[in-house]
N, C-alpha and C positions, 0 to 999 in steps of 0.2 A: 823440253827442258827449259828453265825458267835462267833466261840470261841474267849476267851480275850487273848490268846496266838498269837493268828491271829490278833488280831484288834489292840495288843500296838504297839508302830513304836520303832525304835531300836534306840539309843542316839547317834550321830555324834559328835566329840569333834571341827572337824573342824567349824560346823556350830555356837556353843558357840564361840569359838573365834573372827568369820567373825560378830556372833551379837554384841559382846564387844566391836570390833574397830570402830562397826557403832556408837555405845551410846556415848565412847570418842568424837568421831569429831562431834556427834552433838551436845554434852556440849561446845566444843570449840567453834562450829560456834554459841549458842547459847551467849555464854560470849560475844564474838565477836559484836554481834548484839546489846548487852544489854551495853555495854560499849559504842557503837556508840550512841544507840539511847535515851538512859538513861540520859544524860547530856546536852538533849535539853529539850525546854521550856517544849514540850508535852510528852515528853518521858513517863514517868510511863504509860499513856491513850493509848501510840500506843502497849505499853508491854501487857497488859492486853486485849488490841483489837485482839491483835496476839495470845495468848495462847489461847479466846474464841476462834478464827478461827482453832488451832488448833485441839482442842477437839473436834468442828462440823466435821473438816475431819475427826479424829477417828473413829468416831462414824459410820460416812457414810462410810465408808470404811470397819468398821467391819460390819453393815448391808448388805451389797452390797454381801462380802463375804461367809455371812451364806445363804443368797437367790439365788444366783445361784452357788453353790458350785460344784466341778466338782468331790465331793468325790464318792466312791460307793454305790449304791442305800440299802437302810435300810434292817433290815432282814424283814418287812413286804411287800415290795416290792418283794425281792426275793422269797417269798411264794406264789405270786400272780399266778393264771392256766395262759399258755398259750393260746391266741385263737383260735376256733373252726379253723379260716380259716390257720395257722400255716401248713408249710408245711416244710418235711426237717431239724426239727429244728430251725426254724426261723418265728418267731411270727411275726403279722399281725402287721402293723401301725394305730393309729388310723384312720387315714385320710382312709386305707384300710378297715377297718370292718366297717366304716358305710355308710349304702346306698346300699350296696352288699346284694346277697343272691343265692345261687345257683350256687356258682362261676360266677355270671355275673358281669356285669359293668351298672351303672346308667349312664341317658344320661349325664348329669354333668358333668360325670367324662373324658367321651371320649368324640369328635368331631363325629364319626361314626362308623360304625358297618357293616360286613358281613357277610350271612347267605351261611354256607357251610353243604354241606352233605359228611360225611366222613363212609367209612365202613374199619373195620379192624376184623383181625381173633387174638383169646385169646384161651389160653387155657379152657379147661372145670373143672374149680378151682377155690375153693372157695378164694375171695380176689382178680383175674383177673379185673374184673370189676372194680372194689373199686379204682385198680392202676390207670385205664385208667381213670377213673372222677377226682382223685385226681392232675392229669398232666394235667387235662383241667382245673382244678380250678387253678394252679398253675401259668398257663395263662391268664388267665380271661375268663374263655370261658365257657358261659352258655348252656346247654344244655336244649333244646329246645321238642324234640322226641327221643326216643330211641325202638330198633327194635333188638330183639334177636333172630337169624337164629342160631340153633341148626343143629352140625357135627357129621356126626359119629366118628371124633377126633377134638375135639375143636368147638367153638363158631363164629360167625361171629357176631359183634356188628355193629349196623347202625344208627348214630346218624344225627339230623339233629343241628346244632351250630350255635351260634351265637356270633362271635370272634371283639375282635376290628380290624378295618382296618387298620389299621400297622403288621395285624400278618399275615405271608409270609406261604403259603403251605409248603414250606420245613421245616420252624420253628416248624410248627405243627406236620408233618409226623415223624419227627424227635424223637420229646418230646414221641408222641405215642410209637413207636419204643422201644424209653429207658425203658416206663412203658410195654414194655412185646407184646404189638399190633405186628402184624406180618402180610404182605402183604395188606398193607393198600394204599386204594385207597379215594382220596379227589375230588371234584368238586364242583362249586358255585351251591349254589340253589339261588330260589326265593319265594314271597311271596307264590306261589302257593303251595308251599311244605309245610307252614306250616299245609294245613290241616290231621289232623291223619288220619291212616291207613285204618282202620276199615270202617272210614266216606267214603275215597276216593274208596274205594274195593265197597260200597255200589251203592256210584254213577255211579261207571263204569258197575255195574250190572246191574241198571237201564237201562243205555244207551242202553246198548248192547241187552236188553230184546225189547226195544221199538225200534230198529233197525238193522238190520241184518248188516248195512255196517259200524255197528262200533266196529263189532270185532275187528279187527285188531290197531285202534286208540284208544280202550281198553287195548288191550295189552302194547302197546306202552308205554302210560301212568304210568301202572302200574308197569313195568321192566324198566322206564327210557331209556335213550337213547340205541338205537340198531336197527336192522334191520330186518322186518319184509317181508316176502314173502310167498304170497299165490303158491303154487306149483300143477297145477291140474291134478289129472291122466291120464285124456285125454289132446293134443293137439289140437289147432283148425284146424289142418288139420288131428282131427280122430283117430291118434295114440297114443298107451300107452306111457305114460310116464316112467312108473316103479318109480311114485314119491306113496310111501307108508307109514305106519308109524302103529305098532299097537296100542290097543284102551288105553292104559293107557299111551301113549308116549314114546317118550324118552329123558333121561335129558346125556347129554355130556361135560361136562364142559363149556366153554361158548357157545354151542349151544342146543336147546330143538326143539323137532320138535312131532309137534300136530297133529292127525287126523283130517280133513277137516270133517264139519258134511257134505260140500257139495261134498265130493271128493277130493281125494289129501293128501296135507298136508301142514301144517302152522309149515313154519321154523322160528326161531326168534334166531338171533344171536348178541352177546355181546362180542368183540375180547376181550377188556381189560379187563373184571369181569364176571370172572364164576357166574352161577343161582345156588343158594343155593336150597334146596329138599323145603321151604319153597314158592321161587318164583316159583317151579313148579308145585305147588298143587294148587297154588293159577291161573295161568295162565291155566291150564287144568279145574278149577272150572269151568272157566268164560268158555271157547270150551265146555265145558258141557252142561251147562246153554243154547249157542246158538242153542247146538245140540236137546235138547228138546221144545224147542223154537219154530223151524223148517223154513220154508220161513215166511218173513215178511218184508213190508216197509210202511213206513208209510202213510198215505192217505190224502195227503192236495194237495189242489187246489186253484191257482192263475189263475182268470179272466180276460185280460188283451185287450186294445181295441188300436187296431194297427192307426199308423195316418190318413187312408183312409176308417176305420169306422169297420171294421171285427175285431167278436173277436178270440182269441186266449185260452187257458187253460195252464199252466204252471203244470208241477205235476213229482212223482217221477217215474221213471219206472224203472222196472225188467225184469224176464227172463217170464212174462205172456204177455210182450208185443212185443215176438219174432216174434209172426206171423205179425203184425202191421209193424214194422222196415224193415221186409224184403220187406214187400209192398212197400217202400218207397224206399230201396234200386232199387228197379223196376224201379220207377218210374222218377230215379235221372242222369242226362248223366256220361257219362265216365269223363268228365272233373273233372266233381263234387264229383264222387265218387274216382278220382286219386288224386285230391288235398287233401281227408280227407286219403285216407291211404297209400299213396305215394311208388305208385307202381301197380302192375297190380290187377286190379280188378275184375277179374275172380270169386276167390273163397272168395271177402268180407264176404259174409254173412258169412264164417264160424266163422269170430271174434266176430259178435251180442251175441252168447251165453256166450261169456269170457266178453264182455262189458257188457252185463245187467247183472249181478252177480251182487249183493252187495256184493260178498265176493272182488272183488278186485277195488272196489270204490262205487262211485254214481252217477245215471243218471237223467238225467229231459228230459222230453217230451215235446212238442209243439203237440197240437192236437188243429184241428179246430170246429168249433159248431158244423158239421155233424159227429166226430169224427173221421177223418184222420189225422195219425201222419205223420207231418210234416217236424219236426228237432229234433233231437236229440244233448243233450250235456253230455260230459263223464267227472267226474273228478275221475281219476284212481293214486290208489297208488303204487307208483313207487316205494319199498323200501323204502329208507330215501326219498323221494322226490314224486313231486304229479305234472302227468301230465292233463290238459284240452286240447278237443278234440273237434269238432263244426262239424254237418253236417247237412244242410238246405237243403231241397230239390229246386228246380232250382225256382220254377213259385212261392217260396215266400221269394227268395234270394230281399235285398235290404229295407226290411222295417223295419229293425231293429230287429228281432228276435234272429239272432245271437248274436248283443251285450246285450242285454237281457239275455239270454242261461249267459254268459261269466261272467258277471256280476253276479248273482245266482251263480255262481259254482267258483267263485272268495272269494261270500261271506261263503260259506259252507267250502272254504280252511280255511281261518280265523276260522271260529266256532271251526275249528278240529285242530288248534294251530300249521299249517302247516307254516316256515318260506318263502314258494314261492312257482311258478307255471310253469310249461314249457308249451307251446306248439311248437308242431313241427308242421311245415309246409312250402308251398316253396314262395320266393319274389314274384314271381306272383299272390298269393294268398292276392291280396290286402286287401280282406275284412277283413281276419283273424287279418292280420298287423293293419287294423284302429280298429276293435276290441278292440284289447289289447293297444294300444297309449289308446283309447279312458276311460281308468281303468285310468288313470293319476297317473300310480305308476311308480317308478322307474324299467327300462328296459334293459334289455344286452342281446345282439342281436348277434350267434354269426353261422357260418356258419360248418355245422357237415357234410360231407358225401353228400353235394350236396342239404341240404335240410336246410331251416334258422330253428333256436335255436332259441326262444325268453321266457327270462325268468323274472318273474315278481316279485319283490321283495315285500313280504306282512311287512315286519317287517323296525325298521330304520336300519340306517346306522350302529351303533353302534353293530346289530348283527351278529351273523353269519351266513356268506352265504354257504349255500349249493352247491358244485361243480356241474358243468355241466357233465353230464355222459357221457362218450365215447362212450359207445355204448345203442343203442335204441329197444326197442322190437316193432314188428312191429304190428300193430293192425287196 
């Protein structure tokens, strides 16, 4: 309450006299006035006309002044709570509290909006948290998910946001920083990310139960972007590797490396963001889960009836249809079997067992009504990248099974949210080359080591293109 010692104004003597000389000159100019207009016919009516017009300004004047007064706000005013949204000592506008909630923004109020995924490390203190919502609200930035990765010193918070599109990463990182956030890493998400955790952990369980070659594209998903290599303890030419890993893993800052249920080990690396002990329990569930699981692919068949009447079976194969492949390898000329693995073809078969893995892709078979396998197609994951592989054997080259094969293994890159596809092969290899034209996706064609690069862009322009790798493992 505003005391009366506060609220009288102090007495000016200059200002009594600046209003005294105003009053004189207005009786003068009044006399003035009255002496001119007084001694005309109409005078007294235009005298009386003037002091009514006077007193309307008065009046209006004094009104006008009491309604929008620029005095200080009453003591009821000053008693009134601050709003919820107030931050820093400085109260919400109206215009700001309503329509809000959660620190977001209604669409009204913005043009657009971006969904970003941010993670930052906090102390393990009560009120850490509370700072970092309170600097996104400060922003306008609603938060969406949140995901708490527990340190043996400090917390790793993981939100997914949804900011107005005028807010700049650095803006963001910034503000976080002042509220106490420490090694904080930002990147755009999409709508895919809204779904929660628990759901997506769910579905990738699925996947991966009802198909062996989606470990890896499980993983992926689940840890966000990184690098994913299957490592086998054997070589295809029979030698140890010394790639090993024992049975609970191991977690390294940004890299984890998993025991292979088939052999080996499953390295998954992350340069820019260490895996909290959270992403590693949850990444070895899912290696668990396959490892119990044991071989498995799935069983569907396509019947398909070539232009000159023979039909054909389209289906998935693995490492049961090794002995079949080598047949085929038998039965296939040197040309045919140098243009699929470019270079001497001596000891091909020993790549059939690292191809039909589902651990390091997926294959489809061509088999005829008597059942002889005919062609094989590979789509194998190349770390960040996914290469297609074609081999038809000779006497059913030209009736389209290949681009069949190419197409199928085109469409299963898409399913598995792959941005492109390489295949390696040499100019000669005309068929392979109208193959791929014949997808009518965008192509970069580029010459590696004596052997053509052709890579096929699954996504638009607008995304990111995957580099062309320098070097190629041979297979």
């Amino acid at each position: 309450m505003t005391s009366a010692k506060s609220a009288r104004r102090p007495h000016h003597w200059r200002r009594d006299l600046i209003e005294l000389a105003a009053l004189f000159t207005a009786v003068a100019v009044a006399d003035a006035i009255a002496n001119l207009i007084g001694h005309q016919p109409d005078g007294p009516y235009l005298l009386m006309a003037s002091a009514v017009a006077l007193v309307a300004t008065a009046a209006f004047h004094t009104w006008w002044a009491r309604r929008h007064s620029h005095a200080p706000p009453s003591d009821e005013a000053d008693a009134a709570p601050v709003g919820a949204g107030a931050t820093g000592g400085t109260g919400a506008t109206a215009g700001e509290a309503e329509g809000t909630g959660g620190g977001g923004v209604t669409g009204a109020e913005e043009t657009g909006t971006t969904l970003w995924r941010m993670r930052t490390t906090v102390l393990d203190a009560p009120g850490s948290l509370a700072a970092l919502c309170t600097a996104l609200a400060g922003l306008r930035v609603d938060i969406l998910t949140l995901q708490t990765h527990p340190l043996a010193q400090g917390t790793v918070d993981e939100f997914l946001l949804r900011a107005p599109a005028s807010l700049q990463a650095q803006e963001l990182s910034r503000r976080i920083a002042a509220a106490g956030g420490a090694s904080t890493w930002i990147e755009r998400a999409d709508a895919h990310d809204l779904v929660d955790t628990p759901t997506r952990v769910l579905s990738l369980a699925t996947r991966t139960a009802l198909d062996a070659a989606e470990l890896p594209l499980a993983l992926r998903q689940l840890l966000g972007r990184c690098t994913i290599h299957s490592l086998p303890a054997v070589s295809v030419t029979g030698r140890a590797t010394g790639q090993s890993a024992p049975v609970e893993g191991v977690l390294e800052e940004t890299v984890m490396r998993l025991r292979d249920p088939s052999g080996g080990v499953i390295s998954v690396e992350r340069p820019y963001l260490p895996f909290t002990p959270t992403e590693f329990a949850r990444a070895r569930a899912l290696v668990e889960l396959d490892a119990r699981l044991g071989p498995r692919v799935p069983r569907s068949e396509d019947v398909l009836t070539l232009p000159e009447g023979n039909e054909i079976t389209v289906r998935r194969a693995d490492r049961a249809d090794l002995a079949a492949a080598r047949a085929m390898h038998d039965r296939c000329s040197q040309n045919t079997l140098g243009l699929r693995y470019h270079g001497p073809v001596a000891d091909a078969d020993r790549y059939l067992d690292h191809l039909l893995s589902p651990r390091f892709g997926r294959t489809l078979a061509v088999q005829t009504a008597s059942g002889r396998l005919v062609a094989l197609g590979h789509l194998l994951w190349d770390g960040d990248e996914t290469e297609v592989a074609l081999l038809v054997e000779d006497d059913w080259q030209r009736r389209g099974i290949g681009s069949e094969l190419l197409r199928r293994l085109v469409a299963l890159a898409e399913e598995a949210g792959c941005d492109s596809v390489y295949a390696v092969t040499q100019s000669r290899n005309t068929g392979m080359v109208a193959a791929m034209r014949a997808l009518e996706l965008p192509l970069d064609y580029q010459i590696e080591e004596g052997t053509l690069v052709i890579t096929a862009r699954l996504t638009s322009e607008e995304a990111a293109r995957p580099s062309v790798p320098t070097e190629r493992a041979r297979r």
